[in-house]
C-alpha positions as CSV (number, residue, x, y, z in Angstrom):
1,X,13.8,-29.6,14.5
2,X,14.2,-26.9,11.8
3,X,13.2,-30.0,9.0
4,X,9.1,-30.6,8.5
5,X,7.2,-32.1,5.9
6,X,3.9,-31.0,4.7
7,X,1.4,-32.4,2.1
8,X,-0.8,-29.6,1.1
9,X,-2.6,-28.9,-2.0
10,X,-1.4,-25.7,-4.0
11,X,-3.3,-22.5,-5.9
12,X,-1.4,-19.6,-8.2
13,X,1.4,-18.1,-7.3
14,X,-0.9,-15.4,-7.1
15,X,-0.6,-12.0,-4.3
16,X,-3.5,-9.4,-4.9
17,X,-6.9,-9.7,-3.3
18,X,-9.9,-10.1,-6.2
19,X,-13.5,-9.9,-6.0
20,X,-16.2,-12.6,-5.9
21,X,-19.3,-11.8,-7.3
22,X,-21.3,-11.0,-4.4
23,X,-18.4,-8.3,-4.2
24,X,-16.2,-9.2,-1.1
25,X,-12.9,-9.7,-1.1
26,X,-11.5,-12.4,-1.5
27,X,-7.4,-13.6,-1.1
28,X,-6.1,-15.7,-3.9
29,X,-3.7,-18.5,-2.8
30,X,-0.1,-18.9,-3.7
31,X,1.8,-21.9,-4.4
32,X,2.8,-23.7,-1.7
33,X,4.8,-26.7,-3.4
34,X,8.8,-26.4,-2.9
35,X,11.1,-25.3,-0.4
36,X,11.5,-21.6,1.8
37,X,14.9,-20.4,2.3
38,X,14.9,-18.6,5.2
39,X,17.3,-15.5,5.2
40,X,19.2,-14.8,8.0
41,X,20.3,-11.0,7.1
42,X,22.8,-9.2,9.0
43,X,22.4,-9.9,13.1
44,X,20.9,-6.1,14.3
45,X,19.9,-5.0,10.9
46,X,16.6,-6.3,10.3
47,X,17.2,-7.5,6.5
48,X,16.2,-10.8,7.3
49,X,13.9,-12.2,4.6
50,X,11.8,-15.5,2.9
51,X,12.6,-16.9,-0.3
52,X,10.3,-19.3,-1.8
53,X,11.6,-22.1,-4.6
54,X,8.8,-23.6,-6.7
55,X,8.9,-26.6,-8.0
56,X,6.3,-26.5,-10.8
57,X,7.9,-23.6,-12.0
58,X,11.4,-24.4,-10.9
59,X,12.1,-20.5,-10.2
60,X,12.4,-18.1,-6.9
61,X,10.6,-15.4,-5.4
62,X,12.3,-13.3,-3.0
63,X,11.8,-10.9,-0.4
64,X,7.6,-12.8,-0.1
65,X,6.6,-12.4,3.3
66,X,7.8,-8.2,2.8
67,X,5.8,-8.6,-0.3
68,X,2.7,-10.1,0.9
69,X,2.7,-8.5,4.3
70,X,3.9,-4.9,3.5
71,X,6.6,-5.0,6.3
72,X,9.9,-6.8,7.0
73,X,10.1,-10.2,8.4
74,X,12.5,-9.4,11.3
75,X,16.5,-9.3,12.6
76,X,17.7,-12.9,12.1
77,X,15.4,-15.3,11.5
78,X,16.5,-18.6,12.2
79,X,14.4,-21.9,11.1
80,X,11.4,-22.4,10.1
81,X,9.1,-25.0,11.0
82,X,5.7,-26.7,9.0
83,X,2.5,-27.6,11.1
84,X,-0.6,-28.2,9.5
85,X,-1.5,-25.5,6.8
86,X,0.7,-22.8,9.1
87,X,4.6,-21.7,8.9
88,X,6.0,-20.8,12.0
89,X,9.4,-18.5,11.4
90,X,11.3,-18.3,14.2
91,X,13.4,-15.1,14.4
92,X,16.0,-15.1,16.9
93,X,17.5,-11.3,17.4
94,X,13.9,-9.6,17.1
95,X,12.8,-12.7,19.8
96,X,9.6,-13.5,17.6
97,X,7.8,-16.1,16.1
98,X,6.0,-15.1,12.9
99,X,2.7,-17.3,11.8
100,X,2.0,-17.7,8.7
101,X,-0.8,-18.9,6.0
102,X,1.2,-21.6,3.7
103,X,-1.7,-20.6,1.4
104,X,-1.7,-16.8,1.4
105,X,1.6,-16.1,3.1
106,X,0.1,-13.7,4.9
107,X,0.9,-13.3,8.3
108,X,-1.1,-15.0,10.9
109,X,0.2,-14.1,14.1
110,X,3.2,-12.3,15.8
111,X,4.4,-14.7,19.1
112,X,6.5,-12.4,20.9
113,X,8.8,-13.8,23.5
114,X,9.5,-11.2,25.9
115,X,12.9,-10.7,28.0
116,X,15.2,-11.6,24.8
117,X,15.3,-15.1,25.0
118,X,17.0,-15.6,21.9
119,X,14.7,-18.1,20.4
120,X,16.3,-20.8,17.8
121,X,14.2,-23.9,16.7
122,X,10.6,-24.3,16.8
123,X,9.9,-28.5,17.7
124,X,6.2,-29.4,17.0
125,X,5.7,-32.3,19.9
126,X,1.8,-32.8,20.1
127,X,-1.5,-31.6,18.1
128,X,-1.4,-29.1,20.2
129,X,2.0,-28.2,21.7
130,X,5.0,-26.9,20.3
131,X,8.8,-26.4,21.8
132,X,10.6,-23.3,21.1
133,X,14.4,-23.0,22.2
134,X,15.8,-19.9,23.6
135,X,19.8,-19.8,23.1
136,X,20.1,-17.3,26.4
137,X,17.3,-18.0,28.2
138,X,18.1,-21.9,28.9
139,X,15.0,-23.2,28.4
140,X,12.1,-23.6,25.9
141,X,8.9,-22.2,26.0
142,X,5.9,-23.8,25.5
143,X,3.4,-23.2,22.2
144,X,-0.4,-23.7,22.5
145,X,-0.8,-24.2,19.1
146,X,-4.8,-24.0,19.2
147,X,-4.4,-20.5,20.3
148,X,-1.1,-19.7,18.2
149,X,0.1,-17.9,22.0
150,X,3.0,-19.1,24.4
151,X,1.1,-21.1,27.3
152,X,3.2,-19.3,29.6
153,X,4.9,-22.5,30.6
154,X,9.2,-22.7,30.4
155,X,11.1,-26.0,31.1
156,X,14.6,-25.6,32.4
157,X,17.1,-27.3,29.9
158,X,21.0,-27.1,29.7
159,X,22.9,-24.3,28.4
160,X,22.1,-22.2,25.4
161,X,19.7,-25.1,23.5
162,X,20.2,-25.4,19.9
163,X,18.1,-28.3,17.5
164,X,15.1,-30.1,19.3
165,X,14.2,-33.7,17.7
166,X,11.3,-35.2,18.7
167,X,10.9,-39.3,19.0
168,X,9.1,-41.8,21.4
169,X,7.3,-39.4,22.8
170,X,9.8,-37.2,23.9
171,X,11.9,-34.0,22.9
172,X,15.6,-33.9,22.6
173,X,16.7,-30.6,23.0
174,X,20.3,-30.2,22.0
175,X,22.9,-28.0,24.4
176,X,25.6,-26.6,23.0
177,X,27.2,-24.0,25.5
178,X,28.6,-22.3,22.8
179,X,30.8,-25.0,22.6
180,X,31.5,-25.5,26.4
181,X,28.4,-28.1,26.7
182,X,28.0,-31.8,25.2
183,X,24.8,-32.5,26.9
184,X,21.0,-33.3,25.9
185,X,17.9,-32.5,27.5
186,X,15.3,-35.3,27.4
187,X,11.7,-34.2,27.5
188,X,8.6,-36.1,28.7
189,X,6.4,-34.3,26.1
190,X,2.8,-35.7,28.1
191,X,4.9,-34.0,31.3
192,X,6.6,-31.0,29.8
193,X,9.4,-32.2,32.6
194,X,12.7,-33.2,31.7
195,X,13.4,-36.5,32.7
196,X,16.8,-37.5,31.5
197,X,20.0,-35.7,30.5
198,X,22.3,-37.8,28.1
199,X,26.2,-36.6,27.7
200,X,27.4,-37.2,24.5
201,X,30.8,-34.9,22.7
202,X,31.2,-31.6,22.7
203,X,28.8,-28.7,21.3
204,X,25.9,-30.7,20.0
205,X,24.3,-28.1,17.5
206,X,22.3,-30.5,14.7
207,X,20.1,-34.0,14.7
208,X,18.2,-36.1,12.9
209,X,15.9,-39.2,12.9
210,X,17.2,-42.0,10.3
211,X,15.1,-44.9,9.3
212,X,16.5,-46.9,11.8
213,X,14.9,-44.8,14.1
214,X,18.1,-43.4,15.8
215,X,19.1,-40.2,16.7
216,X,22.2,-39.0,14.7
217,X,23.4,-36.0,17.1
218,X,25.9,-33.8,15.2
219,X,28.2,-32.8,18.0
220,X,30.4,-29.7,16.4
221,X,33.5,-29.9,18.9
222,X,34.8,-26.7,21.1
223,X,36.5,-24.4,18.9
224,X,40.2,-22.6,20.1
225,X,39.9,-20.3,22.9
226,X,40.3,-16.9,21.9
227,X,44.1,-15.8,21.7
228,X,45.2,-18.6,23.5
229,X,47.6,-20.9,21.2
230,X,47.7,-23.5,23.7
231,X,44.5,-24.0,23.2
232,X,43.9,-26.9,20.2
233,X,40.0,-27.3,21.6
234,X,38.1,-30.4,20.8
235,X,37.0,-32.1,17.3
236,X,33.3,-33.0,16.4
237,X,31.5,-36.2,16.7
238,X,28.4,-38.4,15.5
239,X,26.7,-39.1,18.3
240,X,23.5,-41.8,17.9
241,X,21.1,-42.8,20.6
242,X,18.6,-44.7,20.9
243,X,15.2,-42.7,21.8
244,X,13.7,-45.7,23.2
245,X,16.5,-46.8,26.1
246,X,17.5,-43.2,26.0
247,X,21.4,-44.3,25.8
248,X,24.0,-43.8,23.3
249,X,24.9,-46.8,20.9
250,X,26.8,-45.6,18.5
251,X,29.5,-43.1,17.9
252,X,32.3,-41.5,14.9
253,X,35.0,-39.0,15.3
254,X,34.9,-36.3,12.8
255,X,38.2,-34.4,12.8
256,X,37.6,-30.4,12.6
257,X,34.2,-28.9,13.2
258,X,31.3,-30.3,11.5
259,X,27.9,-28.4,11.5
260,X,24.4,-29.0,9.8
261,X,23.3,-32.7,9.3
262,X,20.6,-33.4,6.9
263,X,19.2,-37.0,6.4
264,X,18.7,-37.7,2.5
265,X,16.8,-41.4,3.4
266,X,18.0,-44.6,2.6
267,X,21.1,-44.5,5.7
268,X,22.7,-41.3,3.8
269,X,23.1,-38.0,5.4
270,X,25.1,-34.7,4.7
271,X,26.4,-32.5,6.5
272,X,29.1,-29.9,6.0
273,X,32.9,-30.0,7.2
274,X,35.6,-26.8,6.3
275,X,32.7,-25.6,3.7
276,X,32.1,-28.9,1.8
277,X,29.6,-31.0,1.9
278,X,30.5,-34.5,3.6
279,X,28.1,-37.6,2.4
280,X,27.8,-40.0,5.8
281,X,26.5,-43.7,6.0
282,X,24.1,-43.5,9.0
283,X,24.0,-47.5,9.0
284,X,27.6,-48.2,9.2
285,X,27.9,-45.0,10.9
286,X,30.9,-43.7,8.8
287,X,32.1,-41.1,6.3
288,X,31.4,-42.2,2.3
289,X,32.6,-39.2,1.0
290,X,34.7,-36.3,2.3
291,X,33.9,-33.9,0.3
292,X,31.1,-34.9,-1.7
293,X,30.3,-31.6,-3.1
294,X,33.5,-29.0,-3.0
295,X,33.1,-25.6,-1.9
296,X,32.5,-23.1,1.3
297,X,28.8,-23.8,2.1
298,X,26.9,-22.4,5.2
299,X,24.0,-24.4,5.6
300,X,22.8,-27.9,3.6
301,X,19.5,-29.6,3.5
302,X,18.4,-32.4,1.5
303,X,14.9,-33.2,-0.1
304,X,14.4,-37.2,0.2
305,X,11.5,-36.8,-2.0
306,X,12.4,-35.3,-4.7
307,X,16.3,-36.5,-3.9
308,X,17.7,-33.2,-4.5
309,X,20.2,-31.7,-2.0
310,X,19.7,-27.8,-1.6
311,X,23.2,-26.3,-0.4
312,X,23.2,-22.5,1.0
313,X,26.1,-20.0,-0.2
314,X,26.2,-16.9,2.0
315,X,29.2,-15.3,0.3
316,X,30.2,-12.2,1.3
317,X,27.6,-12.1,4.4
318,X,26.4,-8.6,3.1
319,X,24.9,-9.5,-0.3
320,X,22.6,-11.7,-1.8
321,X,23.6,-15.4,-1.1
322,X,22.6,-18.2,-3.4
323,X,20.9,-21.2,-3.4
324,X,22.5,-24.1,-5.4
325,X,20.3,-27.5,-5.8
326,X,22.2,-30.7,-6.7
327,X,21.1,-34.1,-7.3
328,X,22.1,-37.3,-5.1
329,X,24.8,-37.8,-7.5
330,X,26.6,-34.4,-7.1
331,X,25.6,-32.8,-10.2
332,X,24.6,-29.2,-10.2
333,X,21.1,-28.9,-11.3
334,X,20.2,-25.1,-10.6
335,X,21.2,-21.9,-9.2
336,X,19.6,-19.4,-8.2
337,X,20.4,-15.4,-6.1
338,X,18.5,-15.9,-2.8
339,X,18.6,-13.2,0.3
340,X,21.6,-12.2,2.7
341,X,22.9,-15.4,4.6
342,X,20.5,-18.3,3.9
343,X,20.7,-20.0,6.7
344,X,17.7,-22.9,6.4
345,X,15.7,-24.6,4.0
346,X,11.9,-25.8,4.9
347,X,9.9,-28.3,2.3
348,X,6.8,-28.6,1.3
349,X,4.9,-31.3,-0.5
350,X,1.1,-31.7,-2.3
């Protein structure tokens, strides 16, 4: 999943290198409490970029990881994923996985994932292991984490994998066909072997873990077929399963085509439907609120912690988009110009 928590302690948000007094150089740290918005950009432009939100300061920085690392971040980055004191930005069209110091910034490593796999969601599943899913590909690749390399290891999974949660010691790796598939990929993370494949509605894109330990699978539905006005395609669901039994338990119909869940804690989640933001009991598995929060939203992603909901405005999809933080109540808190698309939002906690 593209949703990680990190406690970490922070410096200044600081970029130049000083000297200590022996004379070497020596990197001063940034801030690393708050959230990234990752920047999508324009697909085949390269404008992708990282914003940073502090929370001490309650401000942005744009454009950091060009700043820091004197070169763009890539065409399309996706998600971005928190493991130990390291960021790991996936970035889809240039099919790379950028490492990077949540200290410093500073790039750590380049993953390259030759062939054009179309990478989407980095899944940490071990100490050691990661999942990566490629949209084209069919599969995920394997991470060795000690070495920051791929292990040169793919598993077969269904077609064009979105989300991957990870429970009970296995991966769920969402398949969404582009809207043709309602299947998920259950991994044996000790195996790296999938060992079960669970149907649920159509075009699962987006999951969570509750606190009930279940999987809520947002399933988006099939959209129209192209020019065909016979065509009414299919609506979206809530799908749950249990990672234990591996079965479905639960379900809800959700008319039109939902997309992004985000779980807030205590059995509330959010996800968006026709640009609004929809607040969703996960207990009794049912819509509270249709439109919770008004608008034409792209992504949504809510901080439990600090119980703020950060919700992504792409606007135009050539300029700068915004990033607009709300309380659990609804109330507009802040708003602040982010990059081109913001697509994802990534925490991170002392």
């Amino acid at each position: 999943m593209k949703r990680m928590f990190l406690f970490l302690i922070s410096g200044l948000i600081l970029f130049s290198c000083e000297k200590d007094p022996t004379g070497a150089s020596k990197e001063k740290q940034v801030q690393s409490i708050g959230a990234f918005i990752v920047n999508e950009g324009n697909f085949g432009k390269s404008n992708g970029s990282l914003s940073f939100y502090s929370y001490a300061d309650q401000t942005v920085q744009n454009e950091i990881f060009k700043s820091v690392n004197k070169r763009p971040l890539g065409d399309t980055p996706n998600s971005m994923t928190i493991h130990d004191s390291l960021g790991f930005i996936v970035v889809n069209n240039s099919n790379t996985i950028e490492v990077v110091s949540l200290k410093t910034w500073k790039s750590k490593k380049t993953i390259v994932l030759e062939g054009g796999p179309s990478p989407r969601h980095l899944a940490v599943v071990s100490d050691d292991k990661a999942y990566v899913s490629n949209l084209f590909a069919n599969n995920v690749a394997v991470i060795d984490l000690k070495s920051l390399s791929l292990s040169g290891k793919t598993i077969a999974v269904g077609a064009n994998p979105e989300e991957i949660a990870v429970a009970s010691g296995k991966a769920f790796v969402l398949n969404s066909g582009f809207g043709a598939a309602n299947t998920i990929s259950v991994i044996d993370v000790a195996q790296d072997k999938v060992v079960k494949t669970i149907t649920v509605a159509d075009n699962p894109t987006s999951v969570i873990l509750d606190d009930d330990d279940e999987l809520n699978v947002l399933c988006t539905g099939r959209w129209p077929a192209w020019g065909d006005s016979t065509d009414q395609g299919t609506n979206g669901a809530v799908i749950v399963i249990d990672p234990q039994s591996l079965t479905v338990v639960d379900s809800t119909a959700i008319e039109g085509h939902p997309s992004e869940i985000t779980y807030a804690g205590d059995d509330v989640a959010y996800f968006l439907l026709n640009g609004s933001v929809v607040k969703f009991s996960t207990s009794e598995n049912k819509v509270i609120n249709q439109a919770f929060i008004g608008g034409f939203f792209y992504s949504v992603e809510a901080d439990p912690i600090a119980r703020l909901l950060f919700v992504l405005d792409a606007k135009d999809y050539q300029s700068a988009g915004q990033l607009q933080i709300y309380d659990f109540n609804g109330n507009l808190q802040k708003s602040f110009t982010v990059g081109i698309i913001p697509g994802a939002v990534t925490f991170v906690y002392e």
